[in-house]
PADO-185822 format. One record per residue (C-alpha): residue number from 1; residue in one letter; x, y, z. Coordinates in Angstrom, 3 decimals, always signed. Example, Ala and Ser with C-alpha at 12.3 -4.5 7.8 and 13.67 -1.06 7.14 Angstrom:
<pts>
PT, 1, a, +12.300, -4.500, +7.800;
PT, 2, s, +13.670, -1.060, +7.140;
</pts>
This chain:
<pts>
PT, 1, x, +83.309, +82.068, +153.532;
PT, 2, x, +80.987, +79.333, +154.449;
PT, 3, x, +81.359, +78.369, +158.288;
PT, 4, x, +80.362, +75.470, +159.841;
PT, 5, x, +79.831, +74.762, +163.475;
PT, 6, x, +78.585, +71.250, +163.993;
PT, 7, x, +77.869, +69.905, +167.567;
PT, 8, x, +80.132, +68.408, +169.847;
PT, 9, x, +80.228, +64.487, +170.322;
PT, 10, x, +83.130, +64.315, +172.716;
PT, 11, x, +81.514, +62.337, +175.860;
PT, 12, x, +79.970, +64.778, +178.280;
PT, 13, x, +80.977, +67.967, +175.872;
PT, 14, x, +78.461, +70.381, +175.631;
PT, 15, x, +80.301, +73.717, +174.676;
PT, 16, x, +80.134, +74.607, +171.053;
PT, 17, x, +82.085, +76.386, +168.624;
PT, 18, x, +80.227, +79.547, +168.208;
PT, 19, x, +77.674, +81.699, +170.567;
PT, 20, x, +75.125, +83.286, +168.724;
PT, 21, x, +76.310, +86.590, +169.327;
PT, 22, x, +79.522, +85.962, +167.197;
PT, 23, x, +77.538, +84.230, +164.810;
PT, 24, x, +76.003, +87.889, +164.309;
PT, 25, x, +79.804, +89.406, +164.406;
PT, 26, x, +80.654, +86.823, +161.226;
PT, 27, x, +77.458, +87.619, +159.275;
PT, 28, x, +78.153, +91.752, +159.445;
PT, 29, x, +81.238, +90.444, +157.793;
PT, 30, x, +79.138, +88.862, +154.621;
PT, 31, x, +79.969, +84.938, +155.720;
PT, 32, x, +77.740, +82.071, +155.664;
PT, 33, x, +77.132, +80.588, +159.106;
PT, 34, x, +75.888, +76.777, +159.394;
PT, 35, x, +75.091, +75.433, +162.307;
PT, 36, x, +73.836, +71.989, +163.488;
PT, 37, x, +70.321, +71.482, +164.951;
PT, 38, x, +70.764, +71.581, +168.570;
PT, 39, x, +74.662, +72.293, +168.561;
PT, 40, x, +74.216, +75.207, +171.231;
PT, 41, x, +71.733, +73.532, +173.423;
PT, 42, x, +74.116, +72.032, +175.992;
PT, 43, x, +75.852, +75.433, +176.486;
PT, 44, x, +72.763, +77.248, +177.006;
PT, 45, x, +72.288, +78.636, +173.043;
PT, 46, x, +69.072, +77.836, +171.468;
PT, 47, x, +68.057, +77.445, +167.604;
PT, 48, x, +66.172, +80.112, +167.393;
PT, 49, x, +69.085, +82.292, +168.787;
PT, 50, x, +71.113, +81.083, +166.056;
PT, 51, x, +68.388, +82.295, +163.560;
PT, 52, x, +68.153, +85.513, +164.585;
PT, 53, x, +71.560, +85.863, +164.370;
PT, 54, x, +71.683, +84.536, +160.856;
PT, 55, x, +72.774, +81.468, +160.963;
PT, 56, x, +71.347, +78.372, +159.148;
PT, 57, x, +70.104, +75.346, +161.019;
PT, 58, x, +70.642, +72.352, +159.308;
PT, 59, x, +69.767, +68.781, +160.423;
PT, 60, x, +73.264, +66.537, +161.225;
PT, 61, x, +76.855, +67.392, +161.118;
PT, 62, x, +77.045, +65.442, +157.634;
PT, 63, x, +74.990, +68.660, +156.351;
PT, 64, x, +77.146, +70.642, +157.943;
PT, 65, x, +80.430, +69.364, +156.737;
PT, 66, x, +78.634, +69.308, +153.007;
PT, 67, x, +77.892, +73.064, +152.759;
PT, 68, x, +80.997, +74.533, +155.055;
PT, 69, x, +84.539, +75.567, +153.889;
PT, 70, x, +85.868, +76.146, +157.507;
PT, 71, x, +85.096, +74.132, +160.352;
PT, 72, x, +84.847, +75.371, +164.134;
PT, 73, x, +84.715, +73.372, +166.886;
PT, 74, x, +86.401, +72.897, +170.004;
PT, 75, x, +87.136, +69.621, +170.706;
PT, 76, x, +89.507, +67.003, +168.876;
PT, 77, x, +87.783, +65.284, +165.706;
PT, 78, x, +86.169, +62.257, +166.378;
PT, 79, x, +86.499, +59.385, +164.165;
PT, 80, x, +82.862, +60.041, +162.730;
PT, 81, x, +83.604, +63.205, +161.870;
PT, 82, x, +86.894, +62.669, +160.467;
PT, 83, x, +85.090, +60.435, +157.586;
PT, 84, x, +83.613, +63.692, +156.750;
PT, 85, x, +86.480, +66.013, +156.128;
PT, 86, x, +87.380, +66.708, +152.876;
PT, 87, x, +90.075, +68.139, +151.125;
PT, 88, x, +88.873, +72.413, +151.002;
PT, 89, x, +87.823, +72.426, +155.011;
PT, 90, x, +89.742, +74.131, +157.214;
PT, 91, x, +89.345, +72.831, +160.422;
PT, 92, x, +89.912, +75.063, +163.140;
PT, 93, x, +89.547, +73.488, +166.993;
PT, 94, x, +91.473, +71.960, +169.853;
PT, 95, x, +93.368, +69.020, +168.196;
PT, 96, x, +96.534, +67.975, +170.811;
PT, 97, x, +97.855, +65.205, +167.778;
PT, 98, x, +101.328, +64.766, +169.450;
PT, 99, x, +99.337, +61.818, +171.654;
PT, 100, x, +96.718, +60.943, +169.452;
PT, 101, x, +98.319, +59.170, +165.872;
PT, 102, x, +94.350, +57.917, +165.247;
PT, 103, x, +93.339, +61.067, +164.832;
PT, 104, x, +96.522, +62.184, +163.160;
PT, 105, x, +96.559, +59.580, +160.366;
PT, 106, x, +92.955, +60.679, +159.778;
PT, 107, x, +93.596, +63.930, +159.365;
PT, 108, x, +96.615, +63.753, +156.990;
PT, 109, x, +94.429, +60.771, +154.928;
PT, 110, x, +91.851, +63.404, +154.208;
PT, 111, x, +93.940, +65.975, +152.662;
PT, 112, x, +92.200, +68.716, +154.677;
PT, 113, x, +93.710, +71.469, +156.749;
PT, 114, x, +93.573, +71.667, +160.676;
PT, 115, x, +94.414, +74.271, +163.124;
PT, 116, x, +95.393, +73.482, +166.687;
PT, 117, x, +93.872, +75.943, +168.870;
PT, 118, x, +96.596, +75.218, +171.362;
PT, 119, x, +99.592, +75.683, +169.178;
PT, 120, x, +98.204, +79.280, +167.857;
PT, 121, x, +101.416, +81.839, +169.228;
PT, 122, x, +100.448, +85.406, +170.814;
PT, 123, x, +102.301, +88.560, +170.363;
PT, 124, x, +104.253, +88.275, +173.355;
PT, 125, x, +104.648, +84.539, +172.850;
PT, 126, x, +102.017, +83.251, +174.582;
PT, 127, x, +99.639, +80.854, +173.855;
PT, 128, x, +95.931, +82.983, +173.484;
PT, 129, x, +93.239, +80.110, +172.565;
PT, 130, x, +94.970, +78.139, +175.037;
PT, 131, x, +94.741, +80.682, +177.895;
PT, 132, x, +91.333, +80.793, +178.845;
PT, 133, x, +90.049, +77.090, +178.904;
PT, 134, x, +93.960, +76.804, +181.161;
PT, 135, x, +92.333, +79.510, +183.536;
PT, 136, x, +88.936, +77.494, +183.837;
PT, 137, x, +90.732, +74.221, +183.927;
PT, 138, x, +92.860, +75.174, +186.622;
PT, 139, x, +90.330, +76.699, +188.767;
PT, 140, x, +88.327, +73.306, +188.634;
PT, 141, x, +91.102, +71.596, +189.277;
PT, 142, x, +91.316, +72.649, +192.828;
PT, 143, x, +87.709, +71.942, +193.564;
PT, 144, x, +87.508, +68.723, +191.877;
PT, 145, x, +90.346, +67.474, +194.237;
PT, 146, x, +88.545, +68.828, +197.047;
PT, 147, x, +85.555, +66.707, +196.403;
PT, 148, x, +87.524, +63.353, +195.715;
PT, 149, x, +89.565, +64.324, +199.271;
PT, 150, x, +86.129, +63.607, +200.684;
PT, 151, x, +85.534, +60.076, +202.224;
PT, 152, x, +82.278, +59.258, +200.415;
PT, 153, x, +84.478, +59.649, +196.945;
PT, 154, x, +87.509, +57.402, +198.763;
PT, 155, x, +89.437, +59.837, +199.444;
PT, 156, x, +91.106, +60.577, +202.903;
PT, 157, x, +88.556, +62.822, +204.547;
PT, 158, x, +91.076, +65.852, +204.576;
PT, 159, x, +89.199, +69.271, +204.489;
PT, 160, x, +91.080, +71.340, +202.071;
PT, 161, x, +90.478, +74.297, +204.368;
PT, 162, x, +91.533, +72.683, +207.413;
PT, 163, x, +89.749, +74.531, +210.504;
PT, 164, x, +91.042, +76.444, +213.230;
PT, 165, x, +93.177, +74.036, +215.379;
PT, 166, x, +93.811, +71.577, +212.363;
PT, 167, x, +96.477, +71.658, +209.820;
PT, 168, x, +94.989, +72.083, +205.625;
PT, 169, x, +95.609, +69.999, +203.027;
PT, 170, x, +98.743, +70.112, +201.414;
PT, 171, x, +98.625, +70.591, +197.600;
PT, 172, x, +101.348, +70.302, +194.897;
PT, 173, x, +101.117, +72.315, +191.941;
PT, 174, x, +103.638, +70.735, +189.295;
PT, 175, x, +103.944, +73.515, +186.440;
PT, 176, x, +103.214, +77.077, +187.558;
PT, 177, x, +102.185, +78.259, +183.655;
PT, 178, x, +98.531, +79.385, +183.317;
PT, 179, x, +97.037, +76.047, +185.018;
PT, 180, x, +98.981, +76.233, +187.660;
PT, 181, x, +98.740, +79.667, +188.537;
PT, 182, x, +95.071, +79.893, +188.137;
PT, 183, x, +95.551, +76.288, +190.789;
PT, 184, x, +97.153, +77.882, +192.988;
PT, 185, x, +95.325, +81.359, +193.023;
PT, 186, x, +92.436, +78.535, +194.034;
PT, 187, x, +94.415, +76.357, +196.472;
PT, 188, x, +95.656, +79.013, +198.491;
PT, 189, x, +91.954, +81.449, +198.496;
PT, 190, x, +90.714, +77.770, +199.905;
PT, 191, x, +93.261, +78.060, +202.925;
PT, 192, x, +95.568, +75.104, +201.008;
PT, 193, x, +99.280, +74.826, +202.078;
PT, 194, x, +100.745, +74.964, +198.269;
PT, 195, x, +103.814, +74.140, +196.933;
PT, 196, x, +104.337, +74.711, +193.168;
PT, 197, x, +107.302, +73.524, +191.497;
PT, 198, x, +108.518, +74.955, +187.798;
PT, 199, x, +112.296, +75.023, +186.233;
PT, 200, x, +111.671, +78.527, +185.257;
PT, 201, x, +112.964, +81.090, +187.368;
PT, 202, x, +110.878, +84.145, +186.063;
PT, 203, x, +107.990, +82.232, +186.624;
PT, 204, x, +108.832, +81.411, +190.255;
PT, 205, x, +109.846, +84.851, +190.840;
PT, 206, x, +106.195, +86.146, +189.453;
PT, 207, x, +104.564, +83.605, +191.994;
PT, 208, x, +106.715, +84.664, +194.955;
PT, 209, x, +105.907, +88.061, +194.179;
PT, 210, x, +101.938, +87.433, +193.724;
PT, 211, x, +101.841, +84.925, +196.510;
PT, 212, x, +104.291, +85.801, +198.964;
PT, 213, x, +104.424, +83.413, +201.886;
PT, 214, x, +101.064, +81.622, +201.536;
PT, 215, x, +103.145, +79.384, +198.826;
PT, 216, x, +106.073, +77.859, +198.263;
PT, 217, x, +108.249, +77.758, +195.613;
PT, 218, x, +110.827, +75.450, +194.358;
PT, 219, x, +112.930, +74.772, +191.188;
PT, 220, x, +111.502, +71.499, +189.710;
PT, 221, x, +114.373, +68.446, +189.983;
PT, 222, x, +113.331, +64.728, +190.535;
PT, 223, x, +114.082, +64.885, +193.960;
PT, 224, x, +111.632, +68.377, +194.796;
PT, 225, x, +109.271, +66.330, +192.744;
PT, 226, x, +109.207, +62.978, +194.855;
PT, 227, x, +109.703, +64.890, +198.208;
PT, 228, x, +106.874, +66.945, +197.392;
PT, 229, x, +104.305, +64.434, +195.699;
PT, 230, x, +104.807, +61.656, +198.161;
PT, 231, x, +104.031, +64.388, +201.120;
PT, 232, x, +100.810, +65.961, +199.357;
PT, 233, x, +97.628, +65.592, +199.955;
PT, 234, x, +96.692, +66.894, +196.307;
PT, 235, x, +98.974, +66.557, +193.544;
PT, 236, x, +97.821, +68.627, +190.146;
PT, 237, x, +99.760, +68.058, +186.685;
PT, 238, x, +100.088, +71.530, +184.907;
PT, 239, x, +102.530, +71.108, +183.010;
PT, 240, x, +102.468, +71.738, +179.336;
PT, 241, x, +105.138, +71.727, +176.321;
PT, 242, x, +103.420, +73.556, +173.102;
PT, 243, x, +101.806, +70.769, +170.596;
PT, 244, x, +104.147, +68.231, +172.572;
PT, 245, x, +103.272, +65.356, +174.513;
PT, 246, x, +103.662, +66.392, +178.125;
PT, 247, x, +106.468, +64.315, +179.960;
PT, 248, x, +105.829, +61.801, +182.929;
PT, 249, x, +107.594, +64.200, +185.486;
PT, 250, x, +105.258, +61.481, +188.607;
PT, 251, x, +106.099, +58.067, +188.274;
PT, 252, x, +103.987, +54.999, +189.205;
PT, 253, x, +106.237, +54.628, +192.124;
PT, 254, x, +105.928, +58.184, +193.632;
PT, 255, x, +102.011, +56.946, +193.243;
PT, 256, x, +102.582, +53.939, +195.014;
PT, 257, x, +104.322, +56.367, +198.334;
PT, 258, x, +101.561, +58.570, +198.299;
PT, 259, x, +99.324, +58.358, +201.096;
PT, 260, x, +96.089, +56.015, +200.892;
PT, 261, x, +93.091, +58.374, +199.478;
PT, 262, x, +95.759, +61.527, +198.661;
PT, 263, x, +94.347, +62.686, +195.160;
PT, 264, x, +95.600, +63.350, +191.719;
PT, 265, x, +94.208, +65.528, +188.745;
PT, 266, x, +96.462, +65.927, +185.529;
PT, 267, x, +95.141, +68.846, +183.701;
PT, 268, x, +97.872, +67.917, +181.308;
PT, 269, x, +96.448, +64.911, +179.952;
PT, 270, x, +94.867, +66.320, +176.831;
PT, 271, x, +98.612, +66.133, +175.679;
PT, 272, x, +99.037, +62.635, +177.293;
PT, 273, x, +99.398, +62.985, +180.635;
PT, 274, x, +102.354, +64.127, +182.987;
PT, 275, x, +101.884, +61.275, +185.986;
PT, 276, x, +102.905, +57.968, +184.560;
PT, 277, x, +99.504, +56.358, +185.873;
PT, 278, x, +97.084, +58.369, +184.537;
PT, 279, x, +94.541, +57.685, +182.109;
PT, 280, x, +91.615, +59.754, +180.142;
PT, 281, x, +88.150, +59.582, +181.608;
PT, 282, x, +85.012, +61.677, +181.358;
PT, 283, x, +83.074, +63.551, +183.201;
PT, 284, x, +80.437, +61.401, +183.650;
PT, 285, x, +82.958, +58.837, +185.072;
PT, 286, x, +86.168, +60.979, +186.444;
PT, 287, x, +88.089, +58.963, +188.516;
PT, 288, x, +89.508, +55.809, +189.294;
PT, 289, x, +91.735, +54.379, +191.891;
PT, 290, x, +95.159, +52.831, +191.896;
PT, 291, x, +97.957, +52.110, +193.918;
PT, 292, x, +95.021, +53.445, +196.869;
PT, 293, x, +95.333, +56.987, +195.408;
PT, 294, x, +92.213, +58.834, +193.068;
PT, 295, x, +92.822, +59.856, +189.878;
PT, 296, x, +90.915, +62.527, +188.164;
PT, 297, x, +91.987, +62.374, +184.748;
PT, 298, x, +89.282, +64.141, +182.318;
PT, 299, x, +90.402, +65.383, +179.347;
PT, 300, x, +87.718, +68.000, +178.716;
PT, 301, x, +87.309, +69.444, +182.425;
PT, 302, x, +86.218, +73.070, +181.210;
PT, 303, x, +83.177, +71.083, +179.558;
PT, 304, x, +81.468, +70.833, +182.558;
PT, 305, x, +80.976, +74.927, +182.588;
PT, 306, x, +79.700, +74.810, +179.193;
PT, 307, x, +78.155, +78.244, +179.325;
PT, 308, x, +81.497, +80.445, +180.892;
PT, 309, x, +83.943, +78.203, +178.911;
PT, 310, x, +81.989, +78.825, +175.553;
PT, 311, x, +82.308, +82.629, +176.136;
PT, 312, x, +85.615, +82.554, +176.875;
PT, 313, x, +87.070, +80.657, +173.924;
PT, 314, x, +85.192, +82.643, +171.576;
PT, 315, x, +86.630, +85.704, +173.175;
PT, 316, x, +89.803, +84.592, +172.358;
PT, 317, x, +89.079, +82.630, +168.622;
PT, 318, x, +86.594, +85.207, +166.901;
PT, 319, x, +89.405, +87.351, +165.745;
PT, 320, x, +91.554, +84.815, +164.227;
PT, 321, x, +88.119, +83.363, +162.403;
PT, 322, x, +87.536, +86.334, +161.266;
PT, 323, x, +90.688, +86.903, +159.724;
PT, 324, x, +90.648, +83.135, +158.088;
PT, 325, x, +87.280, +83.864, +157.066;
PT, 326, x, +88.091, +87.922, +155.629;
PT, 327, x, +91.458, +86.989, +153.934;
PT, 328, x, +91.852, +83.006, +153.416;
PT, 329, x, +94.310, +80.863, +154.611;
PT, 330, x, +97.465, +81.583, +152.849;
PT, 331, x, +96.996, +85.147, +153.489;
PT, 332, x, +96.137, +85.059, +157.199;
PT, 333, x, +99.024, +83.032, +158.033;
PT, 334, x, +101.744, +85.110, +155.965;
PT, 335, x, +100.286, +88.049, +157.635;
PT, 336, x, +100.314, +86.243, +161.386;
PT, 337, x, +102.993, +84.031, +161.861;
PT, 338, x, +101.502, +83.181, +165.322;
PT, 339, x, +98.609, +81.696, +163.437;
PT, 340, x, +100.606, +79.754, +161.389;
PT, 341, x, +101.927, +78.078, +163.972;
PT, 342, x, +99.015, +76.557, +164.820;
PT, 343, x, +98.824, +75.346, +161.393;
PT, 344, x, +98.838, +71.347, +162.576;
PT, 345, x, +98.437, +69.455, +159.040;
PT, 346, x, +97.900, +70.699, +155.482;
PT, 347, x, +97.179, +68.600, +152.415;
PT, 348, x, +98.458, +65.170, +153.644;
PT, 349, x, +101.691, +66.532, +155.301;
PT, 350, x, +102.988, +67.448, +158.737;
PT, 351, x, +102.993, +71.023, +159.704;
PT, 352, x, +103.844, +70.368, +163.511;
PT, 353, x, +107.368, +69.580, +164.646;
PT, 354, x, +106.495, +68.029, +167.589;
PT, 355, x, +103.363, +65.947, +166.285;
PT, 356, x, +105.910, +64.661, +163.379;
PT, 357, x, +108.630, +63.797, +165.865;
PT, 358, x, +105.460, +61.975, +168.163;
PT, 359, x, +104.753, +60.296, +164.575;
PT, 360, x, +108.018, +59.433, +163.870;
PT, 361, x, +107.313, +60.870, +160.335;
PT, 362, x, +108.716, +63.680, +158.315;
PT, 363, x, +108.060, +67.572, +159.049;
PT, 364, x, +107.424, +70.316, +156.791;
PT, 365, x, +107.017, +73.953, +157.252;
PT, 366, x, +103.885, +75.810, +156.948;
PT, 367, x, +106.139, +78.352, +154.876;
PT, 368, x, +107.095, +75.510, +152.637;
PT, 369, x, +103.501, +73.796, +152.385;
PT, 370, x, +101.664, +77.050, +151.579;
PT, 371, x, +104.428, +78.853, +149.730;
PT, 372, x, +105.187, +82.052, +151.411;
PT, 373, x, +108.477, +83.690, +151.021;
</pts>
């Protein structure tokens, strides 16, 4: 198979779809690797590395797109590139549709087939090319609060730390899945006093046990919600629903009873966001301010660690390219039914229950679509 990797034109994204190294790993396997000029450069991969490891440089991502059957990237599809798509690719990347119809409608008007990286189901049902940019995103988190805390950002001037004789900063964790564990693993090595709220019991249970005293737990209701958020210091959104739009679980109001220069970061708002006020922004311009409290709201915060967050995506993704690229689609997918639920859209139709239910526009299976009994 011929596989593309073009580079990333997400604002501020400079991971890339393939290291060199796995570039090698496909070409053992007798595939065709195409990569665009300069694709690696932000993540610390140069041409020449891609050479050596077999790959061809070509010039812009329309080459790219020309010559490749399968596409790997990592971020969504940008409009640019969705005028590129035709009907064979396979696109395989991080797509979160539920909240974006643009991108959607593109993707269904070129007849092509894409792969949600997020929606991709594990063995033991979790979600593996999800897992490791949730680990690095929820490790930032913590830090990136810390820095808008500070007064020179507007934030209160809280230390997350505290010192001796003066009380830490009190962080919320709202969803204590892979974000907001790896949060509050952060929060509390920082000294934090953490609260994380989920509705699932064995999940609480597994952060009591890990945890013990240095956090506290509570079943997620409206009311643990507004007590919590309107006392924090540091409210993070990790909440997630698979290939869903997340739900506003903060409202504008709790916002408005926060304290003046208290912080918030939703991790969650690749999928839209689970504080009512929040809004995408970049890296290169994070935050914004309303109601008095910051809001750190980028939508690709593992992009700022290009290098680890490169390497630890492909860790996860190089096995289910391979087996796309070894056996084709159809045959990957009735082998791997976890794969196939990441199957997103396929030749004009909706493969996604909860991106067709965002779209307000008919589902069908992938077993239908692709004929597999």
């Amino acid at each position: 198979m011929r596989i593309g990797i073009p580079r990333e034109i997400k604002t501020a994204e400079r991971r890339v779809g393939l290291t060199p190294d796995y570039v090698a790993e496909l070409k053992i396997h007798d595939h065709d690797v195409i990569v665009e000029h300069d694709a690696g450069v932000g993540a610390g991969f140069t041409n020449d590395e891609y050479i050596k490891a077999g790959a061809s440089i070509v010039a812009n991502a329309e080459s790219v797109f020309n010559e490749a059957e399968m596409i790997v990237k990592v971020k969504e599809l940008q409009p640019i590139e969705i005028a590129l798509l035709q009907p064979h690719h396979i696109v395989f990347c991080y797509l979160h549709l539920a909240p974006d119809p643009d991108q959607t409608n593109g993707l269904l008007g070129s007849g092509s087939t894409a792969i949600a990286y997020e929606s991709v189901v594990g063995t033991h049902g979790d979600l593996p090319l999800l897992t490791p940019m949730s680990q690095v995103a929820g490790r930032m988190a913590v830090y990136a609060a810390a820095r808008c805390l500070e007064s020179p950002s507007g934030g209160s001037g809280v230390l997350i730390s505290g010192v001796p004789g003066v009380t830490p900063a009190r962080v919320v964790v709202i969803g204590g899945g892979v974000v907001g564990s790896n949060s509050v693993e952060m929060a509390v090595g920082l000294g934090a006093e953490v609260t994380v709220l989920d509705r699932n019991h064995a999940t609480l249970q597994q952060l009591d046990r890990r945890f013990g005293p240095a956090v506290r737990t509570l079943y997620s209701t409206n009311a643990a919600i507004v007590e919590s958020v309107c006392a924090a210091d540091i409210v993070i959104g990790a909440v997630l629903l698979r290939g869903a739009k997340a739900p506003h679980l903060v409202t504008e109001e709790m916002i408005k009873q926060m304290r003046s220069g208290s912080v918030v970061v939703d991790v969650s708002i690749d999928q839209g966001g689970c504080i009512e006020t929040s809004r995408p922004t970049t890296h290169m311009d994070p935050t914004y301010i309303l109601h008095d409290v910051i809001h750190y709201c980028v939508a690709n915060m593992p992009g700022a660690v290009p290098r680890t967050s490169t390497r630890a995506l492909n860790n996860a993704t190089l096995p289910y390219i391979l087996q796309i690229a070894n056996k084709g689609l159809t045959e990957s997918m009735r082998l791997d039914s976890g794969l196939m639920a990441g199957l997103s859209v396929y030749d004009g139709k909706i493969t996604e229950p909860a991106v067709a239910n965002a779209m307000n526009a008919s589902y069908y299976s992938p077993e239908e679509v692709l004929s597999i009994v």
